[in-house]
C-alpha positions in Angstrom: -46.7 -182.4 -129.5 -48.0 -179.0 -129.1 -44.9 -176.7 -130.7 -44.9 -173.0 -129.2 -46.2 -170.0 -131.4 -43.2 -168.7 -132.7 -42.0 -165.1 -131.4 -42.2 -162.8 -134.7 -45.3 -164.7 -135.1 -46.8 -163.3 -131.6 -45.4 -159.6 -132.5 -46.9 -160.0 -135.8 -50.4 -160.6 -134.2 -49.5 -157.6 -131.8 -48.4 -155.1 -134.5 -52.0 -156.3 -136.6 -49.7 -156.9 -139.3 -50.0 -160.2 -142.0 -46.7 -161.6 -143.0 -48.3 -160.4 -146.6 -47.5 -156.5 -145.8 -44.3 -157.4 -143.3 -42.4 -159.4 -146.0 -42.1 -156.1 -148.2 -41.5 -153.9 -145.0 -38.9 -155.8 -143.6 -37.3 -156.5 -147.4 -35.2 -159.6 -146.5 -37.1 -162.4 -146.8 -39.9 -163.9 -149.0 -43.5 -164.8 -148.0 -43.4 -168.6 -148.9 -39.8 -169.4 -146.3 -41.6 -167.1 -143.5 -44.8 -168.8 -143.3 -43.1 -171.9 -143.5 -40.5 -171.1 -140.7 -43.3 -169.4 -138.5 -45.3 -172.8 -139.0 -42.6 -175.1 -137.8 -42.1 -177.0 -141.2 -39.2 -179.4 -140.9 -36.0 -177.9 -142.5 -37.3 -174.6 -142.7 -36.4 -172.8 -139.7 -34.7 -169.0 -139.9 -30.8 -169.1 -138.8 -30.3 -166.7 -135.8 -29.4 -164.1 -137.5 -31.9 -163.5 -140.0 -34.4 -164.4 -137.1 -32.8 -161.4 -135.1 -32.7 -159.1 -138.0 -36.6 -159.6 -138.0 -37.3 -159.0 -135.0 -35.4 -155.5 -135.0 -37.8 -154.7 -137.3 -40.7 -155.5 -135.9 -39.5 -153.8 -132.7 -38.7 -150.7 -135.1 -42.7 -151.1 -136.2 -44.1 -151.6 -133.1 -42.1 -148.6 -131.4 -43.1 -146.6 -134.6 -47.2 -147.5 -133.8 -46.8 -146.6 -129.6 -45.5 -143.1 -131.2 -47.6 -142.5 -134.0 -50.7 -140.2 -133.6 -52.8 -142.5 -136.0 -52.3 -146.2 -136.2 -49.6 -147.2 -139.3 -50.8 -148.5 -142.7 -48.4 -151.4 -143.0 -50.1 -152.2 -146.7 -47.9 -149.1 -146.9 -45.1 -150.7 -147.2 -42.8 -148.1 -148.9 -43.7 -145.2 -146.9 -43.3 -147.5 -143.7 -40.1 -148.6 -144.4 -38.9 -145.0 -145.4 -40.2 -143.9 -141.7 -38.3 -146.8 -139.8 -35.0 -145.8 -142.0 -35.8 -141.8 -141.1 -36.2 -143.5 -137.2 -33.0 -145.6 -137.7 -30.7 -142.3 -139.4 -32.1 -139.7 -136.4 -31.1 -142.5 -133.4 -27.8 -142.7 -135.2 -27.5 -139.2 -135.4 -28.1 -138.5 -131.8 -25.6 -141.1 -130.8 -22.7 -139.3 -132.9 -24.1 -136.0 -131.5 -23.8 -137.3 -127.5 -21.4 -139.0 -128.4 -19.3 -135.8 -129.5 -20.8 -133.6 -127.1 -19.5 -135.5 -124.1 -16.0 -135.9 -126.0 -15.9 -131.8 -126.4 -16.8 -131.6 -122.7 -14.2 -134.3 -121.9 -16.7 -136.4 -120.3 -17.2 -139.9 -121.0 -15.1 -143.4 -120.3 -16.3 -143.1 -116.7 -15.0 -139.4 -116.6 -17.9 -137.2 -114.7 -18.2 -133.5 -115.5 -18.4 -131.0 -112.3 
């Protein structure tokens, strides 16, 4: 039986990044449980939710590489994971700002402005 190639495993190989430099980017989960998950070994699958939390991250690194003028050093790890939580504090930010923009101009819960 032929098992698929597991999906952090195919944006890992996109990204060019080893699960050697995304364990300490990503910061919640050890090498030795990741390789064995992303090889299929019996009992060692992620649970959902740490599986989902990974793959925020790697979307977070992958949309940090489309907009970066040179290609990311993920052996970085430290400065990488202080640019995807600089990323993560502006998108939060300019929610709250549109978010209180449209509540100063009474627009929003499917109120249009004119």
């Amino acid at each position: 039986m032929i098992l698929s190639q597991h999906i952090i495993d195919l944006k890992l190989r996109e990204l060019g990044c080893p699960v050697s430099l995304f364990v300490p980017i990503a910061g919640i989960i050890g090498r030795t449980r990741l390789t064995q998950a992303l090889q299929h070994e019996p009992g060692k699958n992620l649970d959902r939710n740490l599986e989902d939390k990974l793959i925020t991250v790697l979307d977070e690194m992958a949309e940090l590489k489309r907009t970066s003028l040179v290609a990311p050093d993920w052996s970085d790890s430290e400065n990488i994971r202080e640019e995807l939580r600089q990323r993560r504090a502006l998108k939060l930010a300019a929610k709250y700002d549109e978010d209180k923009v449209r509540e100063l101009f009474g627009v929003g819960h499917g109120e249009t402005s004119n």
